[in-house]
N, CA, C and O atoms as CSV, one atom per row, in Angstrom:
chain,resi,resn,atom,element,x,y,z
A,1,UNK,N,N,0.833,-1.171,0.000
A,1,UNK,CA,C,0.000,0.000,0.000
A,1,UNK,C,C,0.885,1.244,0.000
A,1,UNK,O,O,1.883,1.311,0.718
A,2,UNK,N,N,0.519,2.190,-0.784
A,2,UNK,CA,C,1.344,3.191,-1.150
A,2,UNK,C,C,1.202,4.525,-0.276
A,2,UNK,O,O,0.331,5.207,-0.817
A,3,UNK,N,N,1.565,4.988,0.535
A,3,UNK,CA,C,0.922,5.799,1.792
A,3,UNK,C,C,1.268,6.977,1.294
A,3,UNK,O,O,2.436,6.958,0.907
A,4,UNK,N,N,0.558,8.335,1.094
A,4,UNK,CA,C,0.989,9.796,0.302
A,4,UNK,C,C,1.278,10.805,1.716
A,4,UNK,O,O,0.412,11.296,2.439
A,5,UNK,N,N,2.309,10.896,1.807
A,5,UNK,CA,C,2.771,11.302,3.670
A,5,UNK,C,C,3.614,13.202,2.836
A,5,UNK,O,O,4.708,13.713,3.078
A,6,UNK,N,N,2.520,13.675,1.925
A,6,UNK,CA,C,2.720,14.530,1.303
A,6,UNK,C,C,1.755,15.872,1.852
A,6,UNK,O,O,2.048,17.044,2.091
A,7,UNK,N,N,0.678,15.224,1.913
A,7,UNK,CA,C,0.068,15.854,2.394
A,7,UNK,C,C,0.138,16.593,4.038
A,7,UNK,O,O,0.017,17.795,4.274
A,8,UNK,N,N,0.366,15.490,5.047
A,8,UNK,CA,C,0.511,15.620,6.581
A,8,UNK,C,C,1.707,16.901,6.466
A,8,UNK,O,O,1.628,18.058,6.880
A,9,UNK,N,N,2.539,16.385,5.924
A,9,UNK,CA,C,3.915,17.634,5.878
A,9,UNK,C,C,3.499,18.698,5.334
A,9,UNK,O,O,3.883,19.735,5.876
A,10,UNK,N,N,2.876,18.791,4.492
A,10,UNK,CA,C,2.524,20.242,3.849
A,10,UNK,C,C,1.819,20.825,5.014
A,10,UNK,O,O,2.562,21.619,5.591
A,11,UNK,N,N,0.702,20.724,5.545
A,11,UNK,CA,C,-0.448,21.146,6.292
A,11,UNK,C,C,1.024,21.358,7.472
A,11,UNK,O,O,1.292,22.550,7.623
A,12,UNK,N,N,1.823,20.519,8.165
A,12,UNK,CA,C,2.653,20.942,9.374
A,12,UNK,C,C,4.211,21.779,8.656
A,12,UNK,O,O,5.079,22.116,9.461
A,13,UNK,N,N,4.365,21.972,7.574
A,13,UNK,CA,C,5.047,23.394,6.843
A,13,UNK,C,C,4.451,24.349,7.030
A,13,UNK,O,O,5.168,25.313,7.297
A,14,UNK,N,N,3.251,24.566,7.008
A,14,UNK,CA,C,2.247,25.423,7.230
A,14,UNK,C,C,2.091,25.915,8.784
A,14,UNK,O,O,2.260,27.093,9.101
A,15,UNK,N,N,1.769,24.945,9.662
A,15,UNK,CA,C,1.725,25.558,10.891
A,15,UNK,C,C,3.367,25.828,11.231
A,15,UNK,O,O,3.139,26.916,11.760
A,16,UNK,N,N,4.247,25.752,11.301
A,16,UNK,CA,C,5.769,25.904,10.933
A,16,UNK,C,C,5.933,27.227,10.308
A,16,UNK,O,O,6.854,27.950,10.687
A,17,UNK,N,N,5.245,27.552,9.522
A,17,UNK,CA,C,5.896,29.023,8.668
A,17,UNK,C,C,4.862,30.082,9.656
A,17,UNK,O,O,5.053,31.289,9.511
A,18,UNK,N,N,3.996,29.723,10.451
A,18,UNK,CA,C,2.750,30.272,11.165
A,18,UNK,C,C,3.759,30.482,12.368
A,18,UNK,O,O,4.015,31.581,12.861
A,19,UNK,N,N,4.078,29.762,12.607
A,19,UNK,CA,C,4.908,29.603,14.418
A,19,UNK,C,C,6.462,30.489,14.002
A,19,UNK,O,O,7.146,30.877,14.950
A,20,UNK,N,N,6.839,30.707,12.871
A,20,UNK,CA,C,7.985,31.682,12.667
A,20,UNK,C,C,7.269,32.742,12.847
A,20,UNK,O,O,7.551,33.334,13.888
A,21,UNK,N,N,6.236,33.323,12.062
A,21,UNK,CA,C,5.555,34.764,12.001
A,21,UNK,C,C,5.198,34.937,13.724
A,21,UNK,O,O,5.239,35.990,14.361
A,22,UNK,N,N,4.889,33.751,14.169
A,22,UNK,CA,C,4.812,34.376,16.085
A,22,UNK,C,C,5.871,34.826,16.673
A,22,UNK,O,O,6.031,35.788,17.424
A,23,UNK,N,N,6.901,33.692,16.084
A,23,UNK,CA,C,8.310,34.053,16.670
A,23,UNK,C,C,9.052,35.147,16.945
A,23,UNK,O,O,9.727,35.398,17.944
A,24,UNK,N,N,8.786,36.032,15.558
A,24,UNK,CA,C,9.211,37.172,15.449
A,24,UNK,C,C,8.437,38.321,16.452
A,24,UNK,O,O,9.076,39.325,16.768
A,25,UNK,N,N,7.263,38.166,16.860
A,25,UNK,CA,C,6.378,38.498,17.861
A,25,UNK,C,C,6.977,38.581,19.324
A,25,UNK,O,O,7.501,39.348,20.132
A,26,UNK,N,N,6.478,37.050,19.089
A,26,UNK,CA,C,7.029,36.747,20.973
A,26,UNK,C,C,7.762,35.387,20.949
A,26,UNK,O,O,7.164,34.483,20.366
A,27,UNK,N,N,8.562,35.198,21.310
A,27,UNK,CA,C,9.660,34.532,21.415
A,27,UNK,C,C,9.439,33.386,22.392
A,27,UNK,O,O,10.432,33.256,23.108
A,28,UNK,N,N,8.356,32.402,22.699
A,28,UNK,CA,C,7.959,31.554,24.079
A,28,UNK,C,C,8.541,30.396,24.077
A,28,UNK,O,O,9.016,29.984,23.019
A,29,UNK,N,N,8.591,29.967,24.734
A,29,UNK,CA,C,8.817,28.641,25.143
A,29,UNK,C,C,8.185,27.817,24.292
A,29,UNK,O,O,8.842,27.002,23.646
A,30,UNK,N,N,6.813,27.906,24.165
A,30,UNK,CA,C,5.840,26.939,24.080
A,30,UNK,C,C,5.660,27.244,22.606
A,30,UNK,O,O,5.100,26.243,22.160
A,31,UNK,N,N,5.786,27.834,21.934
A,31,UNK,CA,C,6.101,28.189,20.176
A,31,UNK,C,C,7.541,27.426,19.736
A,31,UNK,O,O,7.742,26.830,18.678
A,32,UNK,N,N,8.425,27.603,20.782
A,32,UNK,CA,C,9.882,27.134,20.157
A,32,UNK,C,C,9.915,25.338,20.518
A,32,UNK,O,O,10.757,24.618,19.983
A,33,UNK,N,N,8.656,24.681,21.694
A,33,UNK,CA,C,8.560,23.510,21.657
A,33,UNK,C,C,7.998,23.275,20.807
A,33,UNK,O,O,8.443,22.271,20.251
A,34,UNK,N,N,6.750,23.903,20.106
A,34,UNK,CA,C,5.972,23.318,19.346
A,34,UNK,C,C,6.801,22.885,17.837
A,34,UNK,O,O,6.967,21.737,17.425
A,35,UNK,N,N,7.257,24.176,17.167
A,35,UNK,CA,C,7.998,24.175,16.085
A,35,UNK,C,C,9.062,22.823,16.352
A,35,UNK,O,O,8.945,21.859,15.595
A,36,UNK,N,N,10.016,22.794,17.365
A,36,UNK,CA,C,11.122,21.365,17.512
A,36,UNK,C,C,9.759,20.568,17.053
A,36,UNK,O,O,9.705,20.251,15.865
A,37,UNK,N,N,8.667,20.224,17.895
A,37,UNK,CA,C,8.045,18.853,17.654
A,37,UNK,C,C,7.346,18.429,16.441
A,37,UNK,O,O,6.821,17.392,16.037
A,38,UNK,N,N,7.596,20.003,15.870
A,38,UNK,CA,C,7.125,19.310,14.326
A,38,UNK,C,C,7.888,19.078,13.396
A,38,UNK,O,O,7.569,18.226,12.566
A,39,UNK,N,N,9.244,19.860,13.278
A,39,UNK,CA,C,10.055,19.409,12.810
A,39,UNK,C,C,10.354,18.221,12.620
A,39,UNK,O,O,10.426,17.649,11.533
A,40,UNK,N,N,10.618,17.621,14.075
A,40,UNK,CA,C,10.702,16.410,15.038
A,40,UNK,C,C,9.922,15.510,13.651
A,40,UNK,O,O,10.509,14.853,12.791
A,41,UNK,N,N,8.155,15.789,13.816
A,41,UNK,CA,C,7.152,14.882,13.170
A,41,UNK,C,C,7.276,15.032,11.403
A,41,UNK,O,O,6.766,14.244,10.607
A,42,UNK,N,N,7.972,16.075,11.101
A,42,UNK,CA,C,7.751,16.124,9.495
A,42,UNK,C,C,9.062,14.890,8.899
A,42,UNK,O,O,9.114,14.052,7.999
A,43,UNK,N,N,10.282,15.529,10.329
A,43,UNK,CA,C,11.354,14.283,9.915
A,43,UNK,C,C,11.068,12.619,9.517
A,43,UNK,O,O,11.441,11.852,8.629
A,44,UNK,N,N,10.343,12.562,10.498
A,44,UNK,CA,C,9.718,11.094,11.029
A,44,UNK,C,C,8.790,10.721,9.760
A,44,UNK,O,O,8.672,9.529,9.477
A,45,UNK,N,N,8.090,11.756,8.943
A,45,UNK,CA,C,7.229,11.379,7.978
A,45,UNK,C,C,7.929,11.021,6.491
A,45,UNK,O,O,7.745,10.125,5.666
A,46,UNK,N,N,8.733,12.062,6.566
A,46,UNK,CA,C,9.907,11.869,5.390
A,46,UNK,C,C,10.384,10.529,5.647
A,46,UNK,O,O,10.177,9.824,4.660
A,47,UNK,N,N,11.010,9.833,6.708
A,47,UNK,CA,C,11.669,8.554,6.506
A,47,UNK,C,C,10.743,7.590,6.188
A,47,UNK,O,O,11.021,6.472,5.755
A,48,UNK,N,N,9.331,8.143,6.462
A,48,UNK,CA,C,8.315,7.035,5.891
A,48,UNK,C,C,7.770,6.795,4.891
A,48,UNK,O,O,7.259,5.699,4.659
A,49,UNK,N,N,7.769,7.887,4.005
A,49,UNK,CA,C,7.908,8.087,2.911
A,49,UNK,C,C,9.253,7.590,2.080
A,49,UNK,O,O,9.264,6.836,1.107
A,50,UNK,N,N,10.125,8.074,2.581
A,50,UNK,CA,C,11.660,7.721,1.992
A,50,UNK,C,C,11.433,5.853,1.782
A,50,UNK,O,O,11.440,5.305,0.680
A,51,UNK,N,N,11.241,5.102,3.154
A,51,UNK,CA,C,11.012,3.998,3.086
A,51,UNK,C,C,9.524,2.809,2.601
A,51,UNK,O,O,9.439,1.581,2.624
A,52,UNK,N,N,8.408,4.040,2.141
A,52,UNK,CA,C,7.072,3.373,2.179
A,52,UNK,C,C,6.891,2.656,3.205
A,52,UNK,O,O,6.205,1.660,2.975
A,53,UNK,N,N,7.267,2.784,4.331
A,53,UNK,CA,C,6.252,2.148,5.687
A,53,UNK,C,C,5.244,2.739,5.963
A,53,UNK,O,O,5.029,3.894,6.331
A,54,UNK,N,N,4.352,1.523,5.685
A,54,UNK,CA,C,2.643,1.454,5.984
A,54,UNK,C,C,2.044,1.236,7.387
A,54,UNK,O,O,2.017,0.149,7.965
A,55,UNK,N,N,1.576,2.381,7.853
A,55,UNK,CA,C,1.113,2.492,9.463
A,55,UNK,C,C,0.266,1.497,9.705
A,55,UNK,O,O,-0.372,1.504,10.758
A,56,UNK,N,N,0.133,0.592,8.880
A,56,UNK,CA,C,-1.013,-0.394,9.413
A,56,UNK,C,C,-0.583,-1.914,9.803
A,56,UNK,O,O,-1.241,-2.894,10.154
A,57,UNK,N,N,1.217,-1.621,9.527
A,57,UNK,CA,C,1.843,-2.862,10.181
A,57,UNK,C,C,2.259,-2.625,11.206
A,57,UNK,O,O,2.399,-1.572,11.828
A,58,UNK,N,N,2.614,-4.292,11.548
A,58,UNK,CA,C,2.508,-3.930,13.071
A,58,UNK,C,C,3.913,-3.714,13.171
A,58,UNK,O,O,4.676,-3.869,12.218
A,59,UNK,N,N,4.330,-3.295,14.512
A,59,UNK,CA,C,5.800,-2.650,15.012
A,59,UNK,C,C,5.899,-3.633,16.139
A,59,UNK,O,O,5.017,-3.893,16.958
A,60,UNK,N,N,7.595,-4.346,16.027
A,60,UNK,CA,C,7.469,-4.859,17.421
A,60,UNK,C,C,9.175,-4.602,17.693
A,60,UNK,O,O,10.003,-4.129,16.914
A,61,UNK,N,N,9.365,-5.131,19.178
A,61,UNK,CA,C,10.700,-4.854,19.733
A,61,UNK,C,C,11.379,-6.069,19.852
A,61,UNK,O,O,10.869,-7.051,20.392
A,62,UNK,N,N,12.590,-6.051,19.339
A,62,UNK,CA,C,13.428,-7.603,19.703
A,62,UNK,C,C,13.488,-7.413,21.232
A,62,UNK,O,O,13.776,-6.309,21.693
A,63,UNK,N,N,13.164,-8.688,22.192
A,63,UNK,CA,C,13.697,-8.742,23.595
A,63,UNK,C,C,15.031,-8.564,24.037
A,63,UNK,O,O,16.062,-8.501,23.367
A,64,UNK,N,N,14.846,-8.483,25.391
A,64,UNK,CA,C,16.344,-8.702,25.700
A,64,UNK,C,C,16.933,-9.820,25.385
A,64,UNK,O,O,16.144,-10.764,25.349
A,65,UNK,N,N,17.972,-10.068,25.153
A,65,UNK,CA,C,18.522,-11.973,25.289
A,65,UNK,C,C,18.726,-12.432,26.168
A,65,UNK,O,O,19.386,-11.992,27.109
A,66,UNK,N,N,18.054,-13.710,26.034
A,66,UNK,CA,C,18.202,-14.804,27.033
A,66,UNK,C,C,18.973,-15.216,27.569
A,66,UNK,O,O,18.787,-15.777,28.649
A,67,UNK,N,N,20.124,-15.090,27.009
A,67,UNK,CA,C,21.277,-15.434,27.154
A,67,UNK,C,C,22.679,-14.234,27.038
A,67,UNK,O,O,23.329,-13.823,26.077
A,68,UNK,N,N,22.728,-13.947,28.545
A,68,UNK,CA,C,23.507,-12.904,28.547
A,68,UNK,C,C,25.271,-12.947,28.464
A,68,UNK,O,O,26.107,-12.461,29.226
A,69,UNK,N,N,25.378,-13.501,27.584
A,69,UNK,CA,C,27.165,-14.105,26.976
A,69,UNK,C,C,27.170,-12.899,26.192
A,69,UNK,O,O,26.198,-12.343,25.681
A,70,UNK,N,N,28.621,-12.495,26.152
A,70,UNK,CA,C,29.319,-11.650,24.788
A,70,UNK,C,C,29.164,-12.330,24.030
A,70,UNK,O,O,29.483,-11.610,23.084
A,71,UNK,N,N,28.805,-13.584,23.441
A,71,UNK,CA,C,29.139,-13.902,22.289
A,71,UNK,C,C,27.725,-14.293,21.555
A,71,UNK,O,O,27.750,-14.622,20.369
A,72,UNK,N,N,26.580,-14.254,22.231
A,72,UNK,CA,C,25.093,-14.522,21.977
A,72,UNK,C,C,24.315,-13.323,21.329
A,72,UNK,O,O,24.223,-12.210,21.848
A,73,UNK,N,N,23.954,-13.567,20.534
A,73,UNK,CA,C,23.147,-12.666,19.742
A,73,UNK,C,C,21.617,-12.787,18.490
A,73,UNK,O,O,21.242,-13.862,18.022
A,74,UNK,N,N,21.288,-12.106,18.330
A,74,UNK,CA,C,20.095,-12.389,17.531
A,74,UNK,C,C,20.834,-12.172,15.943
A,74,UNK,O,O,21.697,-11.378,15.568
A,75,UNK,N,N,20.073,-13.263,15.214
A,75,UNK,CA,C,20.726,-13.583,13.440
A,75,UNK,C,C,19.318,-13.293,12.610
A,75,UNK,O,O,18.267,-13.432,13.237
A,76,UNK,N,N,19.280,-12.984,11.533
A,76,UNK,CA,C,18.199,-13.233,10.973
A,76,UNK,C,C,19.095,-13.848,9.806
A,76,UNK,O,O,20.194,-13.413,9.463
A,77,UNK,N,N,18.391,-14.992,9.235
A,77,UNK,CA,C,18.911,-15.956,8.641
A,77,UNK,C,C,17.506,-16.086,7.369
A,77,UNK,O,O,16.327,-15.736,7.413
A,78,UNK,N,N,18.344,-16.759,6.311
A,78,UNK,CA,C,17.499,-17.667,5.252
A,78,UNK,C,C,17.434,-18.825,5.341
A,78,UNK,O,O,18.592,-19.172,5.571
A,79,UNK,N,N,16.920,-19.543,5.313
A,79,UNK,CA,C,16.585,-21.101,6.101
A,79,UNK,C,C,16.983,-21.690,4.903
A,79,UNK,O,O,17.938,-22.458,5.016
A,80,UNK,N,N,16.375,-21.503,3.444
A,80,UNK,CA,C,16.724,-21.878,2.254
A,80,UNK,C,C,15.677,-23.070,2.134
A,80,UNK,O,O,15.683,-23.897,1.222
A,81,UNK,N,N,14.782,-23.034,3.189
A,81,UNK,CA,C,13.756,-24.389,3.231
A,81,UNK,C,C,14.461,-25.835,3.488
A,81,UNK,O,O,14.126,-26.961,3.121
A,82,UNK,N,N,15.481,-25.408,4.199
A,82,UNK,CA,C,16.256,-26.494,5.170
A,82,UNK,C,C,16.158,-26.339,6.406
A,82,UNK,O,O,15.908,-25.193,6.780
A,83,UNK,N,N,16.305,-27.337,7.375
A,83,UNK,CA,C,16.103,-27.692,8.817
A,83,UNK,C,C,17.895,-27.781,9.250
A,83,UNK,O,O,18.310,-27.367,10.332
A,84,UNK,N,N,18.698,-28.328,8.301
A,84,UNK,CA,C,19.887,-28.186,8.298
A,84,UNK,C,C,20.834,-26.752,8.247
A,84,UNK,O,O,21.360,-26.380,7.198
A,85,UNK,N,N,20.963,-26.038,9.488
A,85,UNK,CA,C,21.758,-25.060,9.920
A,85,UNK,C,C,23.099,-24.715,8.755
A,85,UNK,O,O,23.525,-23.563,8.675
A,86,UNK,N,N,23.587,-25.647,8.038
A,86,UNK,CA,C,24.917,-25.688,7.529
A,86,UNK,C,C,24.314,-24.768,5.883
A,86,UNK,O,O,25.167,-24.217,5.187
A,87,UNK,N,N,23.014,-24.737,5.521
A,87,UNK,CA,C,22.935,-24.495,4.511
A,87,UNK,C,C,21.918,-23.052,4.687
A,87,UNK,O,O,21.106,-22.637,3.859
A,88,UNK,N,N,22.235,-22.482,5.973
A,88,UNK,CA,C,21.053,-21.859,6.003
A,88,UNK,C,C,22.303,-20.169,6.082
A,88,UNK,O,O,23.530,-20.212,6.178
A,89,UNK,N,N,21.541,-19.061,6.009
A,89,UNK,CA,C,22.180,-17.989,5.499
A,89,UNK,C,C,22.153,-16.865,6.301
A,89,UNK,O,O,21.045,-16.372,6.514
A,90,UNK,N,N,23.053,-16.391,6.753
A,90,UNK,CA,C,22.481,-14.526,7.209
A,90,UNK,C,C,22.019,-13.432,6.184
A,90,UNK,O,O,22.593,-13.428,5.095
A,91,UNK,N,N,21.511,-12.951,6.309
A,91,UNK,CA,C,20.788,-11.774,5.630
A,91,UNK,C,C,21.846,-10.986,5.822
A,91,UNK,O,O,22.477,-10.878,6.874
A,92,UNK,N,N,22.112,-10.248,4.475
A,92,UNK,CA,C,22.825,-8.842,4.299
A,92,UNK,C,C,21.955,-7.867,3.534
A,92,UNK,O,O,21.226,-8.219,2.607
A,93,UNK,N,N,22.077,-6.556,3.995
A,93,UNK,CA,C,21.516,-5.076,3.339
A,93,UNK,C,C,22.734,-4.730,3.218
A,93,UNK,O,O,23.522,-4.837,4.158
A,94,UNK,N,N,23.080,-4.256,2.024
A,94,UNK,CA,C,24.271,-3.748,1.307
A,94,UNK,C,C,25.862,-4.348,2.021
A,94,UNK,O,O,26.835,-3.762,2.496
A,95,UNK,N,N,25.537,-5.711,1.815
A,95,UNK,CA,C,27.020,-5.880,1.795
A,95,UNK,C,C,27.129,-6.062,3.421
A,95,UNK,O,O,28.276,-6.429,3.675
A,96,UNK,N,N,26.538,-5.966,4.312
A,96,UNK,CA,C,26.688,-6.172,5.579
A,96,UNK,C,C,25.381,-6.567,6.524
A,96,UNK,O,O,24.271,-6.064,6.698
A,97,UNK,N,N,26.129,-7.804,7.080
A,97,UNK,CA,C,25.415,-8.793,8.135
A,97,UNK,C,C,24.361,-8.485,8.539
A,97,UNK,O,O,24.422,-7.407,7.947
A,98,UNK,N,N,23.170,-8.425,9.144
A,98,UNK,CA,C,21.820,-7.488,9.829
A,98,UNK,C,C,21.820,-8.498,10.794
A,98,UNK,O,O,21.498,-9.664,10.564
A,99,UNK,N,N,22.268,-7.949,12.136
A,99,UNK,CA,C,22.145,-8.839,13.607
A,99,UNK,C,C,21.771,-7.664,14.076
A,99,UNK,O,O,22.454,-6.641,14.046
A,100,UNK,N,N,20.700,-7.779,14.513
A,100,UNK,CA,C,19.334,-6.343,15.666
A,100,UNK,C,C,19.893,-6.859,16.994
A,100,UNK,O,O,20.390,-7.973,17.164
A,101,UNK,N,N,19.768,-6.044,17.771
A,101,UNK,CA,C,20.284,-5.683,18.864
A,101,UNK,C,C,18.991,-5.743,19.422
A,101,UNK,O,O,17.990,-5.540,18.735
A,102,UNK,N,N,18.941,-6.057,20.845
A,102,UNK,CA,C,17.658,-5.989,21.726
A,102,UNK,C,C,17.235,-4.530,21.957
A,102,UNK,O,O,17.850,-3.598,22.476
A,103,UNK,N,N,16.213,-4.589,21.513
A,103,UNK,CA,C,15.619,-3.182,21.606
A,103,UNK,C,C,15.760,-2.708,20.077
A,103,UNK,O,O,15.982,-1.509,19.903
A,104,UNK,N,N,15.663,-3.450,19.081
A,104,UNK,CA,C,15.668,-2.793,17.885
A,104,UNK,C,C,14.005,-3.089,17.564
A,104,UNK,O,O,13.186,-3.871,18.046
A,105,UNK,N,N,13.949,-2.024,16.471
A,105,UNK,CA,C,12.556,-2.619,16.074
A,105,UNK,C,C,12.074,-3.078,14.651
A,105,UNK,O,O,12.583,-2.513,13.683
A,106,UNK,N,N,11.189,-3.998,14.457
A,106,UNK,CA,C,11.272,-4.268,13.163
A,106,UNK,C,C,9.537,-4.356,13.088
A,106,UNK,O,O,8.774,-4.576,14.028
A,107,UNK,N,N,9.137,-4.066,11.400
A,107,UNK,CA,C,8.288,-3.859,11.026
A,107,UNK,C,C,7.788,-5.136,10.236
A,107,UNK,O,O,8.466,-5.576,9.308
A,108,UNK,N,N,6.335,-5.854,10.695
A,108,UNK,CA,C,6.195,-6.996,10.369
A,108,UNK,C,C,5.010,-6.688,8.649
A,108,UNK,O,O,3.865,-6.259,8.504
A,109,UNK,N,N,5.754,-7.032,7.974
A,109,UNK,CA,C,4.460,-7.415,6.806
A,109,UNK,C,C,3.464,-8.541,7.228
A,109,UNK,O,O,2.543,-8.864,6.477
């Protein structure tokens, strides 16, 4: 699903070019939080856009590990439709390994 995250940003450019014209006014606190938090939210929309993530999947968090060794970690692997470990694969995004760290998050199709 193709999400148009074109619109949300325009409408908060808008309150953004509104909260400068105050600025120049009165200078508050609560104008200079607001503006960070939209910034903050237009950033956040761009990477969703940048990436097409669809708000209607779900979001979840890798746990901590079970196993608290330096040398234990989470793999995401290609199984290759084997049960046999020897033929099975790590996943790379450009050329390098993808092992998530506890507390990463990943987006489920």
């Amino acid at each position: 699903m193709q999400i148009d995250y074109n619109i949300p940003i325009s409408i908060l450019k808008k309150r953004i070019a509104e909260i400068i014209t105050e600025l120049r006014i009165h200078k508050t606190p609560e104008l200079l939080a607001e503006k960070k938090a939209l910034d903050m939210a237009i950033n956040w929309l761009k990477k969703g856009d940048l990436y097409n993530i669809d708000i209607t999947k779900e979001i979840v968090q890798i746990p901590e590990n079970k196993t608290n060794t330096p040398s234990s970690e989470f793999r995401i692997i290609e199984d290759h439709e084997s049960d046999d470990k020897r033929y099975w694969e790590e996943i790379k995004i450009d050329g390098n390994i993808v092992r998530p760290l506890p507390g990463s998050w990943l987006i489920l199709n």
